[in-house]
N, C-alpha and C positions, 0 to 999 in steps of 0.2 A: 170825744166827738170829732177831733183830730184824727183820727188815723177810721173812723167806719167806712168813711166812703173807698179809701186804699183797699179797704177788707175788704168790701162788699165787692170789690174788681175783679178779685180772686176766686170766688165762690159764687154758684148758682143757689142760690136761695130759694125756699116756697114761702117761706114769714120770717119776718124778722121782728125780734120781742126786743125791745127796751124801754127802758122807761123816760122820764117825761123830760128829761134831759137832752136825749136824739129827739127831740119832738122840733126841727128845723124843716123848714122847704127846702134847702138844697138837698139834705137826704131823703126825705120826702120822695124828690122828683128823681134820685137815685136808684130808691126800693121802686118806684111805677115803672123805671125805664127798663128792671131786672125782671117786669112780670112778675112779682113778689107781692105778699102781701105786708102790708106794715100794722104792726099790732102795738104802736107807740098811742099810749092816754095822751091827749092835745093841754099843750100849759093852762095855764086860770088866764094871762093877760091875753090868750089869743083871740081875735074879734068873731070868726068862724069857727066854731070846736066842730070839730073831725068828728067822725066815728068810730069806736070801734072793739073790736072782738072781746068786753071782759072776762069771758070765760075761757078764752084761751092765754090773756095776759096773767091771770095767775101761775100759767104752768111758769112763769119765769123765774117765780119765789122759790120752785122746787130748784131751779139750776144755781139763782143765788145762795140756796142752803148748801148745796153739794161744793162749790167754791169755798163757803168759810167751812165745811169738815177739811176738804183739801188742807188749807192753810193750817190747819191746825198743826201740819207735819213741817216742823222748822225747814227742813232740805228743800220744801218746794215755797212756801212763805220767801225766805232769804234768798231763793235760786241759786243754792250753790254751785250749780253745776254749769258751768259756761256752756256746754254745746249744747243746741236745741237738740238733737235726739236724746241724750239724756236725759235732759231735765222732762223730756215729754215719755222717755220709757216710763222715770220714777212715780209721773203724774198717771201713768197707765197703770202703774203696779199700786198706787194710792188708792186709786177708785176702787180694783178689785180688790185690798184688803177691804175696803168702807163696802164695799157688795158682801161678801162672804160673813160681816157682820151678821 
């Protein structure tokens, strides 16, 4: 939750999928000010529950799944690779082995 708004600086977003944990007003008013849509489910203690997109909050399950195959590979799990081009090739060469499956 620390570091989204930093990211969201960086990148043009069209949605932004997380779960109920990014569900704050200061990112909130983050994703409206990007023109973005936010596809964050609003907490149980909030007084006004949000709306919004269920059928596109599923597609997140699909990224969360592809993260823990990722991790399955101790090299990118541990991060042995200090320099981020590495570690980001090994994680490019990861997905197209887990694709060619």
């Amino acid at each position: 939750m620390t570091q989204a708004q930093a990211l969201l600086e960086t990148v043009e977003p069209a949605t932004v999928l997380a779960d109920k944990a990014y569900d704050a007003n200061a990112l909130l008013a983050c994703i409206a000010n990007k023109q973005a849509q936010a596809v964050i489910p609003p907490r149980a203690p909030r007084k006004l529950q949000r709306q919004f997109d269920r059928h596109q909050y599923r597609n997140r399950n699909v990224i969360e799944r592809l993260f823990a195959r990722i991790k399955q590979f101790r090299r990118v799990a541990t991060r042995y690779d200090k320099l981020a081009s590495r570690f980001a090739s090994f994680v490019a060469l990861t997905t197209s082995l887990l694709w060619l499956q």
